[in-house]
N, C-alpha and C positions, 0 to 999 in steps of 0.2 A: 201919701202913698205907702201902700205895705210894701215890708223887706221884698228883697228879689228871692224867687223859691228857685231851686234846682228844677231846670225845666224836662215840662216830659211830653211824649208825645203819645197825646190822645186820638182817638178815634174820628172820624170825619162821619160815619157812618151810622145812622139812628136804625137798630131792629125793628124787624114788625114782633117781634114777640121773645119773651125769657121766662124765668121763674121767679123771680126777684128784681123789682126798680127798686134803687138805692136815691131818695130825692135828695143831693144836696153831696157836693165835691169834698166837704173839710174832710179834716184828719178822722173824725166819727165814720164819716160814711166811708171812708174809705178802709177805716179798718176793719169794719162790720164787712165791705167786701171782699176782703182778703181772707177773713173767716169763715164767708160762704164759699168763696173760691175754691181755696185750701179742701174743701168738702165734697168738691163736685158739683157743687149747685151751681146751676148760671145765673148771672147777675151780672145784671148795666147800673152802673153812676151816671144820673144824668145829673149836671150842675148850669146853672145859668148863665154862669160869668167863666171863672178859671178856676181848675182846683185849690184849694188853701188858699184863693183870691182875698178870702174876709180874717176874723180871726184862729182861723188855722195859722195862720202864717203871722198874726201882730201879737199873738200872747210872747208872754216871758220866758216858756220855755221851762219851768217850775217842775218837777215831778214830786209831792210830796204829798207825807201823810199829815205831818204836822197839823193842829188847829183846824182839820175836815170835822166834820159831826161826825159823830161815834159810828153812827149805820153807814158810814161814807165810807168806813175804813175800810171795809174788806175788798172795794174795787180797788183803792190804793193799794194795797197792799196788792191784791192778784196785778195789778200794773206794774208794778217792781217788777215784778218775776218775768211779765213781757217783756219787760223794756229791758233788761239784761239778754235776754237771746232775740232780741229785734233783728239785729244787724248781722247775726245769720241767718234767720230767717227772711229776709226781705234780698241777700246778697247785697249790702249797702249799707253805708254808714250813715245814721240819725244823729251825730252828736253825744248819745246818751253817756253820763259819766255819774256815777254815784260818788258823789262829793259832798254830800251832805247840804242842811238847810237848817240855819239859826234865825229866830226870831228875838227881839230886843226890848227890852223892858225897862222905861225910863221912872217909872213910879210903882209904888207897890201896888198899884190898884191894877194896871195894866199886867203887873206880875202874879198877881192872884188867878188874874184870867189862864194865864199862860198852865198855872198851876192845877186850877179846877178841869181845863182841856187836859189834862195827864192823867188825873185820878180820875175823868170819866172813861177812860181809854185804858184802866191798868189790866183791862182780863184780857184785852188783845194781845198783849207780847211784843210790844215795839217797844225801841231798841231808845227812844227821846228820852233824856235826862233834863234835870234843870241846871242852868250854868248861873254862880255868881259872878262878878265883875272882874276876878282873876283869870275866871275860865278862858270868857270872852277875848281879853286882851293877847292870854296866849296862843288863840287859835286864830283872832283877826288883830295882829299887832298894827303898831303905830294909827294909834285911837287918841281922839281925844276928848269923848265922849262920856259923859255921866251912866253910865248905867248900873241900874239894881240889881242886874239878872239878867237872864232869859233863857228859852229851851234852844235844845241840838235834837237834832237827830242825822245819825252820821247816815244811815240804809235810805234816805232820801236824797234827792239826785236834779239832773236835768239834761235837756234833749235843743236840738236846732231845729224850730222850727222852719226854716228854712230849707231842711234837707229831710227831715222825719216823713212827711206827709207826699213828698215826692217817692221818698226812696218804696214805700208802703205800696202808693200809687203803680209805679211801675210792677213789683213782685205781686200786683195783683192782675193784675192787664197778664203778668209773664202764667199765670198758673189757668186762663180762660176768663177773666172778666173782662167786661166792653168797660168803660170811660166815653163819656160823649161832653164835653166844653161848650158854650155857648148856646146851649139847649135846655130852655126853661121849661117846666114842668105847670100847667096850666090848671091841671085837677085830674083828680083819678075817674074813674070808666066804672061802673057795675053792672054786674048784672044776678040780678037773681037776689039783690041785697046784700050782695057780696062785690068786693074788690076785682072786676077781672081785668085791669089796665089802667093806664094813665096817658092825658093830653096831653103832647106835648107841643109846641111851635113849630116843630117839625113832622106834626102827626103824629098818632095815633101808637101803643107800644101794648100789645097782649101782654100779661103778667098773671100769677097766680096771687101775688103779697107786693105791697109795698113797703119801705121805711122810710118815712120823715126822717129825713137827719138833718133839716133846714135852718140850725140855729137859729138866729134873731126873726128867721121868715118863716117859721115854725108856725107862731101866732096866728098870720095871715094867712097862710094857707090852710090853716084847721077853721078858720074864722067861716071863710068863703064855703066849707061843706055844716055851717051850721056847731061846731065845735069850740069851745073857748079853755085855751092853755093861757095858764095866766103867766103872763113875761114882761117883766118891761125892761129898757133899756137903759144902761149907762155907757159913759165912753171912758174908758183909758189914753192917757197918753204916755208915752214912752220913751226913749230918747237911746244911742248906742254911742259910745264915745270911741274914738279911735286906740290902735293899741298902744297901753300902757302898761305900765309896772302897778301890781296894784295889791293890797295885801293879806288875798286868800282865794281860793280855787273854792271855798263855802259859799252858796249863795246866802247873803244875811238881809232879814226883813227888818229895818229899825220901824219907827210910828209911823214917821213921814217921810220915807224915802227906803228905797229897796235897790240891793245890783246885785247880780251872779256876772260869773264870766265868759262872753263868748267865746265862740271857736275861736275867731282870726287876734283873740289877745286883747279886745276892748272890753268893755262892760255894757249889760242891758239895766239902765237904771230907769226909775219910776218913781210919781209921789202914794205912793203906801197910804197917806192920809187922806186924801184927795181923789174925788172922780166926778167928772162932769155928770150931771142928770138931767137930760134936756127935757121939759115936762112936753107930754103928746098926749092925744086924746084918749092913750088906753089907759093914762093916770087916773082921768075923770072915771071911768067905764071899770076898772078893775083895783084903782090905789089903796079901795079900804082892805082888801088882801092883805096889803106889805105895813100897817099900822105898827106890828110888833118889831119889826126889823127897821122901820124909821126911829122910834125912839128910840133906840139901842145904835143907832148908825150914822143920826142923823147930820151929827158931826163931820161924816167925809164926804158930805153929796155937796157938789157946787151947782146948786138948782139955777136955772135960766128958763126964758120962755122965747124961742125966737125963728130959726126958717126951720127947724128940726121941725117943730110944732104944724107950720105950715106948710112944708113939702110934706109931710105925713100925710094931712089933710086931703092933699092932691092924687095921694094914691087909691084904687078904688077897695072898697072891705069887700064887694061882692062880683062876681064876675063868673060868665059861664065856661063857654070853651075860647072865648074872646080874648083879648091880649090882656098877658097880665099883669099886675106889677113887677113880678120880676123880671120881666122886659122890659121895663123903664127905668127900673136900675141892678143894672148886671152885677156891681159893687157897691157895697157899703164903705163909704171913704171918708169916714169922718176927720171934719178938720182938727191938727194939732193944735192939742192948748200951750202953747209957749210958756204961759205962766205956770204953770203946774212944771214943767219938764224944767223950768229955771228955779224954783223951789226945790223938787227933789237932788238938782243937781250941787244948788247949795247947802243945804241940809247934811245933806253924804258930805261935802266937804268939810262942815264943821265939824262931822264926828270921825274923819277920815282924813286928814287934809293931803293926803297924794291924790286925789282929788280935784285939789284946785289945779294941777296941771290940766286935769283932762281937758279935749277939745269932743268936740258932737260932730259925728260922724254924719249921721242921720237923724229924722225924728220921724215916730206915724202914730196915729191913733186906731182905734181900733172900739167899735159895741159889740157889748157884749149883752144876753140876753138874763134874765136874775127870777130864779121863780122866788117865789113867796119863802120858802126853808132853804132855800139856796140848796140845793139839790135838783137833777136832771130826772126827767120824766125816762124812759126806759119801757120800753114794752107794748102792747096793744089797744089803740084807741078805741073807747066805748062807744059801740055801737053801729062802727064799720071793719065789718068783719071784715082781714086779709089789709087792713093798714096798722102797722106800726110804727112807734114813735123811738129818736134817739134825740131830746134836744132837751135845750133850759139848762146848759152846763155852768150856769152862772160866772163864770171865768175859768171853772177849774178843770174844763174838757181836755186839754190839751195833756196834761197829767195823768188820767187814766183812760186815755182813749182806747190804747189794747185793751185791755177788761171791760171798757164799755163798748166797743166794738163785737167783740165777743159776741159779752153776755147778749148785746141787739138778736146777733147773727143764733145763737143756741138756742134763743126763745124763736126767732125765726122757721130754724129746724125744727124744732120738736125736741130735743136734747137736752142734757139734763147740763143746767144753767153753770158757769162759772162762780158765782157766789149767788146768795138768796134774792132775788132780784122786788122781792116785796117791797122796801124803802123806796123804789123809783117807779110806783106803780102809779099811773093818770088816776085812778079812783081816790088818791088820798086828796085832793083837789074837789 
């Protein structure tokens, strides 16, 4: 089960008609409607399940620039700047606290990378240093941990998911946007070769543009009008300990195991090294894609073949105005790997041991969708005029969703974009 979100109340009521469908409830689509909203534009989120139902609501919670690709940085970085006046612009509090975010370097080789990600990054202006083993100790004391190194960057941060995507949710419904829950999105309407609406289960919705913001369901529903985004799927799992004493307000990444701190005083821990890879049929259909990112990675995937593979199978790839899979599953609720969440949490204790107090509060897993350069698609789908896309955030959506929120919504108007939105273009695919 995902965390519990701050609950909101949604619409009951499906339009016959707006200016913008918004496909898909997470933190993406919802900031992209706050930035139409905010504009005058009308706009409905239509979401299948519940808003932040999927991984809106199971990431970490991370805001960072650290270790993005170089063309990644400038949405990070414009996300800083959101995420510092969110919470008066939403009238609500997301969590956000810039506390910085260290990464861990247990060999030199692991620190050379940390090293070469700096000096590909030195004409941007971030603020990341490299730390040696002194640094470390005095900024996350009571270690006992071997390390070589590793980078800081104090200007990165982090937010609750739990409360971000709600607090967003509502300051958009408050400025004119509709919200509709439990309302899958079947396929879009044209006419003229153009976008003029979308199916929903509840009928039919006039629209002038749409945006995919369908994370992992992104695939399938571009699949079904003949379009192929290439994604496939991993799982995280995650674990939140109750509160403790613990020693630093820094979120730090070691190899194999990662914690920041939540709100209520526990910690969000994970294994760093490790993610499930359940193989599916789109492995066969699109894997030679990710060749250059397996052997470079191949180390953290925990490949299996098992009901992931075969309830995939069960869902249909093509479908007209007919029910669709997103009706057959409103959540994606993948199960906890115990093993991994008992690793990361011993791990953290050996190079932490306050630690070995903690107790688990909770545990969830959470897929996430991974393009080919681990980067999100952004912008206008080839060859259907009046749909755009916001998906493929490969884990890291959660982090700059205002700036990619945005930039959706800027390209959407006509408006001159928040950063160069070239790197997230569907054509480099």
């Amino acid at each position: 089960m995902a965390p519990t979100i701050t609950p909101v109340q949604t619409s009951s009521d499906v339009p016959a008609s707006t200016t913008v469908v918004v496909i898909g409830g997470g933190i993406i689509g919802l900031t992209a409607a706050l930035a139409l909203a905010e504009r005058n534009i009308p706009v409905v989120v239509l979401e299948k399940g519940r808003i932040a139902g999927e991984q809106s609501s199971r990431n970490l919670g991370w805001i960072r620039k650290t270790s993005r690709h170089r063309d990644d940085v400038p949405l990070a970085q414009a996300a800083d700047r959101l995420w510092a006046g969110m919470a008066e612009r939403v009238g609500g509090d997301v969590g956000y606290r810039q506390s910085g975010i260290m990464f861990l370097a247990r060999s030199e080789e692991q620190l050379a990378m940390h090293e070469a990600w700096l000096a590909s990054v030195e004409s941007l202006s971030l603020d990341s240093r490299m730390l040696d083993a002194r640094d470390i100790d005095r900024r996350v004391p009571g270690g006992k941990g071997e390390w070589v190194g590793g980078i800081f960057t104090a200007s990165d941060g982090r937010a609750e998911p739990s409360l971000a995507a709600s607090a967003i949710a509502r300051a958009a419904m408050a400025r004119g946007a509709t919200i509709v829950e439990n309302c899958a999105v079947r396929t879009v309407s044209r006419s003229g070769g153009k976008v003029s609406g979308v199916v929903t289960e509840s009928g039919e919705i006039r629209c002038d543009q749409v945006l995919l913001a369908g994370g992992l369901w992104s695939r399938r529903f571009l699949g079904n009008l003949g379009v192929s985004l290439p994604t496939l799927p991993l799982i995280s799992s995650v674990l939140r300990t109750a509160p403790m004493e613990g020693p630093t307000d820094i979120a730090v990444g070691g190899p194999d195991f990662s914690f920041r701190k939540h709100k209520d005083g526990g910690y969000i821990v994970t294994q760093r090294g490790a993610l499930d890879a359940p193989l599916m049929l789109d492995h066969l259909l699109i894997g030679s894609r990710y060749l250059g990112s397996l052997r470079s990675q191949r180390h953290l995937l925990r490949i299996s073949l098992g009901k992931h593979f075969l309830r995939d199978l069960t869902l249909p790839r093509r479908w007209g105005a007919k029910r669709s899979p997103f009706e057959r599953i409103r959540t994606m609720d993948p199960p906890v790997n115990p093993r991994l969440n008992d690793e990361a949490l011993r791990n953290l204790a050996a190079a932490w041991p306050v630690f070995e107090r903690a107790s688990v509060a909770e545990a969830w897993a959470g897929m996430i969708d991974i393009t080919p350069d681990s980067n999100p698609v952004i912008g206008a789908v080839p060859g259907i005029p009046g749909l755009s896309i916001a998906s493929g955030f490969s884990g890291h959506g959660f982090g700059t969703s205002p700036a990619a929120g945005q930039l959706a919504a800027d390209l959407l108007a006509g408006e001159a974009p928040i950063i160069d939105p070239a790197p997230y273009r569907f054509a480099r695919f």
